[in-house]
MIKE-570786 format. One record per residue: residue in three letters; x, y, z of N, C-alpha, C in turn; residue number from 1. Coordinates in nm, 2 decimals, decimal comma. Layout:
BEGIN
type	n.x	n.y	n.z	ca.x	ca.y	ca.z	c.x	c.y	c.z	seq
ALA	X	Y	Z	X	Y	Z	X	Y	Z	NUM;
...
REM end
This chain:
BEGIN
type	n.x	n.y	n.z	ca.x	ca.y	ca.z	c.x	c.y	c.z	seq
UNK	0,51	-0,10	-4,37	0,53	-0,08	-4,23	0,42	-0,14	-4,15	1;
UNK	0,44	-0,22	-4,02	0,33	-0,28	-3,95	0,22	-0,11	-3,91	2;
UNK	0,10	-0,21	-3,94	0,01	-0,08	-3,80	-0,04	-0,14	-3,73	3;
UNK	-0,02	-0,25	-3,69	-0,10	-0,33	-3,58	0,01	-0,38	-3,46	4;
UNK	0,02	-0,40	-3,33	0,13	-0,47	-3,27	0,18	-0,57	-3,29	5;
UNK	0,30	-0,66	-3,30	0,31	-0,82	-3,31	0,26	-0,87	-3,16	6;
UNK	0,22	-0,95	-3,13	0,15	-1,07	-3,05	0,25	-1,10	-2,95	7;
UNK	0,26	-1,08	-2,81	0,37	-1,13	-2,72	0,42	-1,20	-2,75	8;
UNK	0,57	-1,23	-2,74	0,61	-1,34	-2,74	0,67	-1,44	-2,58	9;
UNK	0,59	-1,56	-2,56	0,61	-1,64	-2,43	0,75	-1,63	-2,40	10;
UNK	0,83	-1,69	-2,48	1,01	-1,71	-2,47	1,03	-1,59	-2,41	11;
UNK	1,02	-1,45	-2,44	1,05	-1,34	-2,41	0,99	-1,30	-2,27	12;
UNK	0,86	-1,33	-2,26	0,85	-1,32	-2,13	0,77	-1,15	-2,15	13;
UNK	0,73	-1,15	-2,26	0,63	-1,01	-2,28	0,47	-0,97	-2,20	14;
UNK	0,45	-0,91	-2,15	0,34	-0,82	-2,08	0,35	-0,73	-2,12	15;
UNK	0,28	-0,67	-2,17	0,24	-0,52	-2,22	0,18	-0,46	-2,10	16;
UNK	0,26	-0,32	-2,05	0,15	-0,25	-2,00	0,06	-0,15	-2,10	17;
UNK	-0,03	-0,16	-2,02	-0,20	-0,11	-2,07	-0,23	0,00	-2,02	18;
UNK	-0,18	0,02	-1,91	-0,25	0,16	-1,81	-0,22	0,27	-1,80	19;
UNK	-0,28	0,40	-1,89	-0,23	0,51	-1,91	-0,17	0,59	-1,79	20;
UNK	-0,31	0,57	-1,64	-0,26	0,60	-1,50	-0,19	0,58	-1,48	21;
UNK	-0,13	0,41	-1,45	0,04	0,36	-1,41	0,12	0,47	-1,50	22;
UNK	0,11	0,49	-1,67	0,21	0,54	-1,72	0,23	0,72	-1,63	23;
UNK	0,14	0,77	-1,62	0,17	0,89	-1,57	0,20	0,90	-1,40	24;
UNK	0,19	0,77	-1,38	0,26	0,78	-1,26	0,42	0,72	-1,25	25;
UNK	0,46	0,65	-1,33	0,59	0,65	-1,31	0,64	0,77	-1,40	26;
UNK	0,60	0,81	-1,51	0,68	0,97	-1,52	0,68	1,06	-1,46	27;
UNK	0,58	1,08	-1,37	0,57	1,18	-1,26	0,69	1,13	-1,15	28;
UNK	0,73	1,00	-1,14	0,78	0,95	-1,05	0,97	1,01	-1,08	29;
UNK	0,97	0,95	-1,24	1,07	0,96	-1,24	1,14	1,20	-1,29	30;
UNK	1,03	1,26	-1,26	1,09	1,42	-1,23	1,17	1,46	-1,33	31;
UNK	1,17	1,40	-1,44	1,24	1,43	-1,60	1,26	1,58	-1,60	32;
UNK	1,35	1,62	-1,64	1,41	1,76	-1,67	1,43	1,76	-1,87	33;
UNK	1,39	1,85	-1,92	1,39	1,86	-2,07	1,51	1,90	-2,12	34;
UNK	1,64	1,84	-2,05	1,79	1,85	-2,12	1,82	1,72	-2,08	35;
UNK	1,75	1,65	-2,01	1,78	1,48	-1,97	1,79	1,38	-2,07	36;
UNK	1,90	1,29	-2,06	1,86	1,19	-2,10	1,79	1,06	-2,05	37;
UNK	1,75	0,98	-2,12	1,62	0,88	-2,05	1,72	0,73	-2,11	38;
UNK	1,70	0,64	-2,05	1,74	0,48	-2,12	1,62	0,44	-2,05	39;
UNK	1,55	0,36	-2,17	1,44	0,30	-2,15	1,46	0,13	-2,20	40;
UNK	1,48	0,04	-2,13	1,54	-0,10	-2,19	1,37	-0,11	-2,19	41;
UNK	1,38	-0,25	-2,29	1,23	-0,30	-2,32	1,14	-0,21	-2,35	42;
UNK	1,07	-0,13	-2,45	0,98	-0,04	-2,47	0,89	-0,10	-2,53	43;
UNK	0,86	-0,25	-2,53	0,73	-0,29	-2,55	0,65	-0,26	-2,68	44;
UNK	0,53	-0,21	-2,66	0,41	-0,14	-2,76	0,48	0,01	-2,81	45;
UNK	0,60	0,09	-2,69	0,56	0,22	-2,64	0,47	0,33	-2,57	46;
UNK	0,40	0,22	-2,49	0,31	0,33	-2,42	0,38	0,42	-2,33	47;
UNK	0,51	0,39	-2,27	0,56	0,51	-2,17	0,67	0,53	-2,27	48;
UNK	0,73	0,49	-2,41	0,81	0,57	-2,51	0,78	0,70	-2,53	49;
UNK	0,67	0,76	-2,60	0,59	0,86	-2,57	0,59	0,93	-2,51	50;
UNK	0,51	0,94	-2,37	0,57	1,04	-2,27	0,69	1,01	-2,20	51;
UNK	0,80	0,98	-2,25	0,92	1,00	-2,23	0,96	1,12	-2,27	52;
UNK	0,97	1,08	-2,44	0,99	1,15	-2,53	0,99	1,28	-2,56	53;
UNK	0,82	1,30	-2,47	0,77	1,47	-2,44	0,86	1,48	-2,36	54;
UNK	0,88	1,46	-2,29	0,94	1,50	-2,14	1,11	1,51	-2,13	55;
UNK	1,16	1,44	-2,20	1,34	1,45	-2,19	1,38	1,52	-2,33	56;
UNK	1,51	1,55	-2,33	1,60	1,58	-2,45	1,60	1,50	-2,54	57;
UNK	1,63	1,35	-2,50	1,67	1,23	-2,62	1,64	1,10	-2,55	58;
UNK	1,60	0,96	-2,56	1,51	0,89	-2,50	1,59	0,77	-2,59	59;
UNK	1,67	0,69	-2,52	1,75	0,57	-2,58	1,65	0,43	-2,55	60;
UNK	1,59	0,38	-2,63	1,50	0,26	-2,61	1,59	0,12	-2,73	61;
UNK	1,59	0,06	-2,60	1,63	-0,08	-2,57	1,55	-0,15	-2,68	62;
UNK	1,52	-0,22	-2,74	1,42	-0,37	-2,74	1,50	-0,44	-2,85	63;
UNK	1,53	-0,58	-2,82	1,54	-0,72	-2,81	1,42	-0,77	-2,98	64;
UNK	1,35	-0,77	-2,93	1,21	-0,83	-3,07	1,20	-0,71	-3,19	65;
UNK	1,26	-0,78	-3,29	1,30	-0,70	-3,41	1,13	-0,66	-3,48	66;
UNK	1,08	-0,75	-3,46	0,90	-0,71	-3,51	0,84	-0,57	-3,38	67;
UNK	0,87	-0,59	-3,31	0,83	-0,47	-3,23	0,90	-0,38	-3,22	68;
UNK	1,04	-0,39	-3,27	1,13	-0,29	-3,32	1,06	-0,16	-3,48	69;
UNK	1,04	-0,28	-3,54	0,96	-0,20	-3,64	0,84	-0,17	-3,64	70;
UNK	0,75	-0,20	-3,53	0,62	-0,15	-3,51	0,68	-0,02	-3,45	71;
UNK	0,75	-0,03	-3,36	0,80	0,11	-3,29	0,80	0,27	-3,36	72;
UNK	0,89	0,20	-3,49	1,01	0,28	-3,57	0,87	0,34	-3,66	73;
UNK	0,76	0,25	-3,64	0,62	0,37	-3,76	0,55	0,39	-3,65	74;
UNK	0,50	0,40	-3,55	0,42	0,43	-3,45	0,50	0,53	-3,41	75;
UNK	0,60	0,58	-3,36	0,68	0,64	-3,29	0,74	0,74	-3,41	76;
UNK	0,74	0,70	-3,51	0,82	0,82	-3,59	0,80	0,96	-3,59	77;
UNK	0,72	1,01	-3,58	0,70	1,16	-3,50	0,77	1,20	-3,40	78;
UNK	0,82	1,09	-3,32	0,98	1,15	-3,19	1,08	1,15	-3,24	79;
UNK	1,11	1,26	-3,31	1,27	1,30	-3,31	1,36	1,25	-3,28	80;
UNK	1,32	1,26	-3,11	1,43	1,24	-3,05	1,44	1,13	-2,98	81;
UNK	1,41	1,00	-3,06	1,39	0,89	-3,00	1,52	0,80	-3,07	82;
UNK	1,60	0,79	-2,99	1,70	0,68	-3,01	1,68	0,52	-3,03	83;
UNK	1,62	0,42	-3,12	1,62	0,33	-3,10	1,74	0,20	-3,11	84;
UNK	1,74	0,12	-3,05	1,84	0,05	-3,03	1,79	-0,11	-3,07	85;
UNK	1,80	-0,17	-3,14	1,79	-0,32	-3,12	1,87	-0,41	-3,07	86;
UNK	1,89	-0,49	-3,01	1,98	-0,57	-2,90	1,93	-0,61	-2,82	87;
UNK	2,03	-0,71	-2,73	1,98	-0,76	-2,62	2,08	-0,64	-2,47	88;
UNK	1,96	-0,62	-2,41	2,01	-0,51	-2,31	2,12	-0,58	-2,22	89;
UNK	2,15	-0,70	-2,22	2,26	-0,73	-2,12	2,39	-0,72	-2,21	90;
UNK	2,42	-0,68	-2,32	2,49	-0,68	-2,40	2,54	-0,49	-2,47	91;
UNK	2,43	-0,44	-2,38	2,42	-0,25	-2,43	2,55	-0,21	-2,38	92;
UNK	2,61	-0,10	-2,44	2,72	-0,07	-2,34	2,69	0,05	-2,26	93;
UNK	2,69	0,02	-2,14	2,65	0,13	-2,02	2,76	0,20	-2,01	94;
UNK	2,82	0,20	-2,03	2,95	0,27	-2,03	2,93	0,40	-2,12	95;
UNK	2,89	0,38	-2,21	2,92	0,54	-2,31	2,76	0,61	-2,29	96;
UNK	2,69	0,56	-2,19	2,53	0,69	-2,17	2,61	0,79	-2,10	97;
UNK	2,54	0,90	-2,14	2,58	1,04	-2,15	2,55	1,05	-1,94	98;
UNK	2,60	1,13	-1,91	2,67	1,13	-1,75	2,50	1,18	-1,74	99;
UNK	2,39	1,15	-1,60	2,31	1,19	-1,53	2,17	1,16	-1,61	100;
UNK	2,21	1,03	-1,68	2,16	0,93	-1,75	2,02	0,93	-1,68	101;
UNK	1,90	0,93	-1,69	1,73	0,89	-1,60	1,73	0,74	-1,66	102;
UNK	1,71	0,65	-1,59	1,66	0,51	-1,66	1,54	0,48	-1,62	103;
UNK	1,47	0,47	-1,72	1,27	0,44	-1,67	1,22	0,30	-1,77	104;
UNK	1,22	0,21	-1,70	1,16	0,13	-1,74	1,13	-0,01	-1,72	105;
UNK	1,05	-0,05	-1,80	0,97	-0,20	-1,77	1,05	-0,31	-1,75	106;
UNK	1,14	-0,38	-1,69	1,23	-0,45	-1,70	1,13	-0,57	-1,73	107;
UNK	1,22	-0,66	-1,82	1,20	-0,78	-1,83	1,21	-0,89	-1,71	108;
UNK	1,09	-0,93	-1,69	1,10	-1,01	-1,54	1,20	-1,12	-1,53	109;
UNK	1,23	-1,18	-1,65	1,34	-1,29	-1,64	1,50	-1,28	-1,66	110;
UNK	1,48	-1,10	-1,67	1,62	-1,05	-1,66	1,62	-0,98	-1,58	111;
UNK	1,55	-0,95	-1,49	1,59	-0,83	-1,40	1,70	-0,82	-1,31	112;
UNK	1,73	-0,95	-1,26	1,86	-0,96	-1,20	1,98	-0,94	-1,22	113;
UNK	1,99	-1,00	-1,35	2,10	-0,94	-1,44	2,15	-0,80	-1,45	114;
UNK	2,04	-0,76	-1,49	1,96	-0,62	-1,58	2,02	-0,48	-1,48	115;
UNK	1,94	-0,55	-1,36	2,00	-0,42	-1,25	2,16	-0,45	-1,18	116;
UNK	2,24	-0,56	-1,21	2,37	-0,56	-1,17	2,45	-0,45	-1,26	117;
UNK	2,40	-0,51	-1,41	2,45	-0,41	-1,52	2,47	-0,27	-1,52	118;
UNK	2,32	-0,23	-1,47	2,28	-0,10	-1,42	2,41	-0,04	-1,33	119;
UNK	2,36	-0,09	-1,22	2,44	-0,10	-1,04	2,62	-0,07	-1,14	120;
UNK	2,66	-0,13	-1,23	2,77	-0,12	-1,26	2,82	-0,01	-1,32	121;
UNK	2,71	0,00	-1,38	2,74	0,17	-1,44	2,68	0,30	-1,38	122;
UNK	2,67	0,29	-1,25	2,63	0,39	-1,19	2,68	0,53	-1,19	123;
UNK	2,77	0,54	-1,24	2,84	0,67	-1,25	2,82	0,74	-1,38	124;
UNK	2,75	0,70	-1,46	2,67	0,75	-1,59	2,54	0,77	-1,56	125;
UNK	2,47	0,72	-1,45	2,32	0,74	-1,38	2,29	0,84	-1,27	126;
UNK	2,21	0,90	-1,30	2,16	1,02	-1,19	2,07	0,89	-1,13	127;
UNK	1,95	0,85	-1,18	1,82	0,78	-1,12	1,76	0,71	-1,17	128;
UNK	1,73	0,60	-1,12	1,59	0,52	-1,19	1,50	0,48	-1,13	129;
UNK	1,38	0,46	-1,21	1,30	0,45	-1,18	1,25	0,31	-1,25	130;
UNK	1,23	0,20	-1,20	1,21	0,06	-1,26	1,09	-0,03	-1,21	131;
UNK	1,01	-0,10	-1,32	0,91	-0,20	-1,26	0,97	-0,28	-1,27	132;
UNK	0,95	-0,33	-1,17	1,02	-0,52	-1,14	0,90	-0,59	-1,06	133;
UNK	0,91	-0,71	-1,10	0,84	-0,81	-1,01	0,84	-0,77	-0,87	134;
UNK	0,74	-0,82	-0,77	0,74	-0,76	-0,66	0,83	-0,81	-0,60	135;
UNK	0,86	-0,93	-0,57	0,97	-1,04	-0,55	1,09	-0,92	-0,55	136;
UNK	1,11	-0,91	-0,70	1,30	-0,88	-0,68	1,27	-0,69	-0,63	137;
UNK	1,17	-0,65	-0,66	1,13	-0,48	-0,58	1,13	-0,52	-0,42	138;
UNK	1,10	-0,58	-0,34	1,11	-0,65	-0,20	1,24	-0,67	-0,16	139;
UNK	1,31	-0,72	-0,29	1,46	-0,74	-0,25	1,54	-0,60	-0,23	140;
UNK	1,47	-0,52	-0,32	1,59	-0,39	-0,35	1,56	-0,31	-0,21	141;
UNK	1,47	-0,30	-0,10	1,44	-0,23	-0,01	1,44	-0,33	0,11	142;
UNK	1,48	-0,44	0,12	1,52	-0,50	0,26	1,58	-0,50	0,32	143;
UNK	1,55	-0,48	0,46	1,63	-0,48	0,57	1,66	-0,57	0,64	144;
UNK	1,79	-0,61	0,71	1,90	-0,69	0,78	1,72	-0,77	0,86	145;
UNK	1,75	-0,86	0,87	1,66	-0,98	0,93	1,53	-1,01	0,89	146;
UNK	1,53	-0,97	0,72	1,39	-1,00	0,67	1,43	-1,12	0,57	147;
UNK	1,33	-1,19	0,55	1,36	-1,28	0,42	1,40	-1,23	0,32	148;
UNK	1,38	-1,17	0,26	1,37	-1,06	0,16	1,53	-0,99	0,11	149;
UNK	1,60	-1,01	0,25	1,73	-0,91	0,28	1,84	-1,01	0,21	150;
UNK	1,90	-1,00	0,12	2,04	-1,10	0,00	2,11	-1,02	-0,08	151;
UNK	2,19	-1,04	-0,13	2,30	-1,02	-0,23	2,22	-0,91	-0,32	152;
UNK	2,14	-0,88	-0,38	2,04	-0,80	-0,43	2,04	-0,64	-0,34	153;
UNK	1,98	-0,68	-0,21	1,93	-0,56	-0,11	2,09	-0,49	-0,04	154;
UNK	2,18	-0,59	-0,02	2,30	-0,47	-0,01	2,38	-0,42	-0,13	155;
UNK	2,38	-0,49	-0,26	2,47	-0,43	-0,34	2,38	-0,30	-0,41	156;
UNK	2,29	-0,32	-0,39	2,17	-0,19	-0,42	2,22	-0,06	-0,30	157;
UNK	2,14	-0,10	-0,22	2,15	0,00	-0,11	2,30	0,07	-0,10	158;
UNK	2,39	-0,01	-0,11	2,50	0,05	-0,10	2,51	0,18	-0,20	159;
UNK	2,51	0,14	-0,33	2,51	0,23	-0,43	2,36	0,32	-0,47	160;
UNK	2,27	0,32	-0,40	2,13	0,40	-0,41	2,05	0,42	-0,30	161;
UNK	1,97	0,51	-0,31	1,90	0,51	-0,21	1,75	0,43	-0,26	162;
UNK	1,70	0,38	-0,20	1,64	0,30	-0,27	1,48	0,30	-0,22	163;
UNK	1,34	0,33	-0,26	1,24	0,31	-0,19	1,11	0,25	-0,33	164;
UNK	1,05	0,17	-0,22	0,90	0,11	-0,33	0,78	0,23	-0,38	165;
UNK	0,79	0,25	-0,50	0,69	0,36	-0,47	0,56	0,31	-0,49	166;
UNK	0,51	0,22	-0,53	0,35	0,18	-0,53	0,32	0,02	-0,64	167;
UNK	0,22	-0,05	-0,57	0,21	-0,15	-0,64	0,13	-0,19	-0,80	168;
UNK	0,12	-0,27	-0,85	0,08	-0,24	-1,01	0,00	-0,36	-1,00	169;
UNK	-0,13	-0,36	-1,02	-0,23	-0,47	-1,07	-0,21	-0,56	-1,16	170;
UNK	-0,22	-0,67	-1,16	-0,22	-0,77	-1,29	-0,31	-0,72	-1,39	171;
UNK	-0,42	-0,63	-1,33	-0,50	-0,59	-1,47	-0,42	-0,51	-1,56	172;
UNK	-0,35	-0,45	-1,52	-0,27	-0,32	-1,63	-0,20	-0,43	-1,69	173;
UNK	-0,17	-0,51	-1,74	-0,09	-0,57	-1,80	-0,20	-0,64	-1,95	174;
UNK	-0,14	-0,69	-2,09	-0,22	-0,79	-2,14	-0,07	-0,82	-2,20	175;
UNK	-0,04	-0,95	-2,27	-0,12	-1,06	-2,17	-0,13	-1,04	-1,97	176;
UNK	-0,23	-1,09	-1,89	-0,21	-1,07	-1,76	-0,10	-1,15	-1,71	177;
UNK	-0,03	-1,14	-1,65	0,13	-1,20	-1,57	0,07	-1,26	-1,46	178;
UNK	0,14	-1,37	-1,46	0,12	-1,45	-1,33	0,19	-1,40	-1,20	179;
UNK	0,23	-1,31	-1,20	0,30	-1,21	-1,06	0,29	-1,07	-1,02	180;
UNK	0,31	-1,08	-0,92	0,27	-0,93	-0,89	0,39	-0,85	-0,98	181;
UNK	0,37	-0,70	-0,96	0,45	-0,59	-0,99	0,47	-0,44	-0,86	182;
UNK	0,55	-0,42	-0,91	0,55	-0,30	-0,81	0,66	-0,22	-0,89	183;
UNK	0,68	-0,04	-0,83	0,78	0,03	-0,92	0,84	0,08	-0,78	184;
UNK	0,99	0,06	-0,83	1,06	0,12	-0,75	1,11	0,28	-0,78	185;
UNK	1,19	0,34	-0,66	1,29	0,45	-0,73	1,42	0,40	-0,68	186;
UNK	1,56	0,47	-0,74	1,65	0,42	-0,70	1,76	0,56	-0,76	187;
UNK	1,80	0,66	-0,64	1,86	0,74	-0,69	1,98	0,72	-0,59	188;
UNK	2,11	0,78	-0,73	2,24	0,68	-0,72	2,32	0,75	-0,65	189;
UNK	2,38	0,74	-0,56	2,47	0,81	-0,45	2,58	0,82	-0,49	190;
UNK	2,64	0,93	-0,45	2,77	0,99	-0,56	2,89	0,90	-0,47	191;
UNK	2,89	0,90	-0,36	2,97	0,86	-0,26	2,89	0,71	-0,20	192;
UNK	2,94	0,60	-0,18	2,87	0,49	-0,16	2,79	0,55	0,05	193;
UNK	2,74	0,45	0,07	2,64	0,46	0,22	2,73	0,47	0,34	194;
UNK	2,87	0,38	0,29	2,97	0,32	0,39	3,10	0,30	0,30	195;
UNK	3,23	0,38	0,35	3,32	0,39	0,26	3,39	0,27	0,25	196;
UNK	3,43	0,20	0,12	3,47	0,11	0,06	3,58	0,05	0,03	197;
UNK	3,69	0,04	0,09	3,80	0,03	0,05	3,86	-0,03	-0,09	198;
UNK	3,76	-0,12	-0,14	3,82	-0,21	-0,24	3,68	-0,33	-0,29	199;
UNK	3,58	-0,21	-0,40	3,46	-0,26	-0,44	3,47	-0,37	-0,44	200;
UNK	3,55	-0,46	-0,56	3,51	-0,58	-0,61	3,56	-0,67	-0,49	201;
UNK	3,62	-0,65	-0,42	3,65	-0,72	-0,25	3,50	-0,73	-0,18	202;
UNK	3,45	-0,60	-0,17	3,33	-0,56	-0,11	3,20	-0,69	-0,16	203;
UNK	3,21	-0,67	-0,26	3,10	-0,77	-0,35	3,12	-0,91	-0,35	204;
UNK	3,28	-0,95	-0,35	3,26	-1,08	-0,35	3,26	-1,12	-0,17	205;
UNK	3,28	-1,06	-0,09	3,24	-1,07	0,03	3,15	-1,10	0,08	206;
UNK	3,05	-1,02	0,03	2,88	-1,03	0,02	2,81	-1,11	-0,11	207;
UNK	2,88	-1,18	-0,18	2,81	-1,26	-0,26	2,85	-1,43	-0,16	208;
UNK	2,97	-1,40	-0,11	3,01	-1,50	-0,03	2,94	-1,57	0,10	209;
UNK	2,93	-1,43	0,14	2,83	-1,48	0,28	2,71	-1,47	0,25	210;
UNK	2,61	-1,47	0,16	2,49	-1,51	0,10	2,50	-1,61	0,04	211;
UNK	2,59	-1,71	0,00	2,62	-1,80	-0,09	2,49	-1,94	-0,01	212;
UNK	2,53	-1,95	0,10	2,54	-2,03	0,20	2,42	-1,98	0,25	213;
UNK	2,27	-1,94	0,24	2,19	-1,88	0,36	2,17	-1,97	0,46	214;
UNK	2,15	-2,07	0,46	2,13	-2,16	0,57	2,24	-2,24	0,66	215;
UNK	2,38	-2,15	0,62	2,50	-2,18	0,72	2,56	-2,05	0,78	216;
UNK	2,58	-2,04	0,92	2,69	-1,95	0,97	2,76	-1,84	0,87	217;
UNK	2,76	-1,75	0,93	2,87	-1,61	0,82	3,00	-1,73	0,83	218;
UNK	3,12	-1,81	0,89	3,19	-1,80	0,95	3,22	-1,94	0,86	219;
UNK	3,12	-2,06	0,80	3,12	-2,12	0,74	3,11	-2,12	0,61	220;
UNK	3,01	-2,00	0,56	2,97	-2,00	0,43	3,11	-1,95	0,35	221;
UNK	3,17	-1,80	0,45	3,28	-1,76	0,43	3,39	-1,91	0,34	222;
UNK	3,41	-1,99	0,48	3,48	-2,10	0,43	3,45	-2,18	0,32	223;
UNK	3,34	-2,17	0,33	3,29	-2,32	0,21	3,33	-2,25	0,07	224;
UNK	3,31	-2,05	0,06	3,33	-2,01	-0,09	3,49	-2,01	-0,09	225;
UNK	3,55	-2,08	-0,06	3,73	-2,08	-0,02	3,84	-1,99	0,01	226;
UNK	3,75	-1,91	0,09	3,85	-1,80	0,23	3,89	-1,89	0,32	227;
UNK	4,03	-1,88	0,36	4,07	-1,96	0,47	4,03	-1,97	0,54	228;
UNK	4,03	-2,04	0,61	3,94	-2,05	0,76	4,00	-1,99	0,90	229;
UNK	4,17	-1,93	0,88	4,24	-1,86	0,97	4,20	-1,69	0,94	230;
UNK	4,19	-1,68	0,78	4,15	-1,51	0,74	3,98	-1,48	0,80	231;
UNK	3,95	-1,61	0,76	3,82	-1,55	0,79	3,79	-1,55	0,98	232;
UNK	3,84	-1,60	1,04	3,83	-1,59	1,19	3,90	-1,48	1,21	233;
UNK	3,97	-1,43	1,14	4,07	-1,31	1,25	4,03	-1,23	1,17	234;
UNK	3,93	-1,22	1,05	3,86	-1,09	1,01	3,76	-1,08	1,11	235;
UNK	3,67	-1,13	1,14	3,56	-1,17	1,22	3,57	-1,09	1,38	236;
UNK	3,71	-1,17	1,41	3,75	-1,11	1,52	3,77	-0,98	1,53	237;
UNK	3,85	-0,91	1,46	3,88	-0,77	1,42	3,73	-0,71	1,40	238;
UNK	3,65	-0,76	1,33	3,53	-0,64	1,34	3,40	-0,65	1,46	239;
UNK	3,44	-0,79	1,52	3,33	-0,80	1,65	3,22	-0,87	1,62	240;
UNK	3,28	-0,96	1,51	3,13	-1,02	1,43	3,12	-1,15	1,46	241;
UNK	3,05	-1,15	1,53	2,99	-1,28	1,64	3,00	-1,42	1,50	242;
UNK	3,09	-1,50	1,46	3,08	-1,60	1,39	2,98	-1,70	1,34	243;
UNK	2,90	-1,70	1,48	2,77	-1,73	1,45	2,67	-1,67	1,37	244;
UNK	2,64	-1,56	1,31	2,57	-1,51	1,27	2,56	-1,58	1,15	245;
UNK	2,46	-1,56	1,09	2,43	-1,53	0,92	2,42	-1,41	0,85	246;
UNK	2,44	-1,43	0,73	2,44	-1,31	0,65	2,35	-1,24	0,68	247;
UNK	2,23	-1,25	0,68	2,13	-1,17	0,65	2,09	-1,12	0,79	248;
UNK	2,19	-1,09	0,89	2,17	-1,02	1,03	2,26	-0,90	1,01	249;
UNK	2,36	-0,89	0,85	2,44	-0,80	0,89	2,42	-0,68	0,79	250;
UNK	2,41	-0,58	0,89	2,39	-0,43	0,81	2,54	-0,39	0,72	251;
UNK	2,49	-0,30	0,60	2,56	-0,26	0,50	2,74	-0,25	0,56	252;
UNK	2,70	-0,16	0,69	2,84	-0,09	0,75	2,88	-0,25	0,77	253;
UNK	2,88	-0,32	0,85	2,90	-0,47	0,82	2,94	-0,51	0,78	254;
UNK	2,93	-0,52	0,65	2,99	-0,62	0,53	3,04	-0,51	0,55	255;
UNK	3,07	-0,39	0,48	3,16	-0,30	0,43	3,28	-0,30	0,56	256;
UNK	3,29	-0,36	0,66	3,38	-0,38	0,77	3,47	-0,52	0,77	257;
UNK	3,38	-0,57	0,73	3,43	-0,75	0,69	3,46	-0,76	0,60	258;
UNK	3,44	-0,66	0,47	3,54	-0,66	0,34	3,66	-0,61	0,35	259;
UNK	3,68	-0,49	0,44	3,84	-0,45	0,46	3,93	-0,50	0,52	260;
UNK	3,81	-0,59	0,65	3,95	-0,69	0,76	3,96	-0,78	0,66	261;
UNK	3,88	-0,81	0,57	3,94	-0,98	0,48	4,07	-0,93	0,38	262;
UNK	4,07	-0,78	0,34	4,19	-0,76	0,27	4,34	-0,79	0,30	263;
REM end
């Protein structure tokens, strides 16, 4: 059995956190109840496996690198109640975690986008998460209508969570050090969406549509993703939505208005 850790691997896009502080602050963050369950994608070394582990019922960890799988599986063997999983997390089935699911964890920076649509999809197995992400895509998850920042990311979140930044994370806590900043979010999942929905997957491609295009008109971009150019003017018209605009001027109720008149 290893007793030393295997060596990042670059392809993967590995940073280890290091900082026991950070770790007690995102557990504090994420308010674990000891009949909870936890999904932890990417567990790394396990430095926040551990106090997971104390802290919940049963503690489902993700990891991808089969050598850090087995460092895990002897470092960790004293937790019971540690579920480990080998796979790649875009491939996990979200679908069968146990209902009021906690998800705490280090997301992989070159999947995080992915990672949290996945998530976002199975929200009805999730009470909350609590996730580090690059500052970048944490900036995206809390933006507001006329910031850079504000895309396809910041409303399909917000719609389904309530979403806030809780504090930022040093390059020192990391080895190897990462060339980007960090920050941890929280993101607890609303049983009822922000703005009622008539017809999600309508909803989403609406708003993947009118972000398609940031640098053209709502009224164009609409068109260029190939909505007619008659639906999309007499949707427009029906909700009061000045044609000129761009995406990124329009609040959640918004789109969620301009997804029902396009039905």
């Amino acid at each position: 059995m290893p007793s030393s850790p295997p060596p990042p691997l670059k392809r993967l896009g590995q940073h280890f956190l290091v900082d026991p502080n950070i770790v007690r602050k995102i557990v504090a963050l994420a308010r674990l109840q000891p009949e909870e369950t936890v999904l932890e994608i990417g567990p790394g070394r396990g430095i926040l496996t551990r106090p997971l582990c104390a802290a919940a019922r049963r503690v489902i960890a993700v990891e991808l690198d089969k050598k850090l799988g087995d460092y895990l599986q002897d470092q960790l063997s004293d937790c019971r109640n540690l579920d480990l999983r080998l796979g790649d997390a875009l491939e996990f089935p979200y679908a069968s975690l146990p209902e009021g699911t906690v998800v705490v964890a280090n997301l992989p920076y070159y999947l995080s986008t992915p990672l949290l649509f996945k998530l976002l999809e199975a929200r009805q197995r999730i009470d909350r998460m609590v996730l580090m992400l690059q500052t970048e895509v944490a900036r995206r998850l809390v933006a507001t209508p006329r910031s850079s920042d504000y895309g396809i990311l910041s409303v399909l979140t917000q719609v389904a969570a309530e979403t806030s930044l809780a504090f930022q994370v040093s390059l020192n806590c990391f080895r190897p050090k990462p060339d980007v900043g960090s920050a941890v979010v929280s993101l607890v999942m609303r049983r009822q969406p922000v703005v009622p929905v008539e017809d999600e997957a309508r909803f989403t491609k609406t708003v993947r549509a009118a972000f398609a295009h940031r640098r053209k008109t709502l009224a164009n971009s609409l068109r260029d993703e190939g909505l007619p150019a008659q639906q999309v003017a007499q949707a427009l018209a029906r909700t009061g939505i000045v044609p000129s605009r761009r995406a990124e001027t329009l609040s959640i109720e918004e789109f969620a208005a301009l997804a029902d008149a396009l039905g």
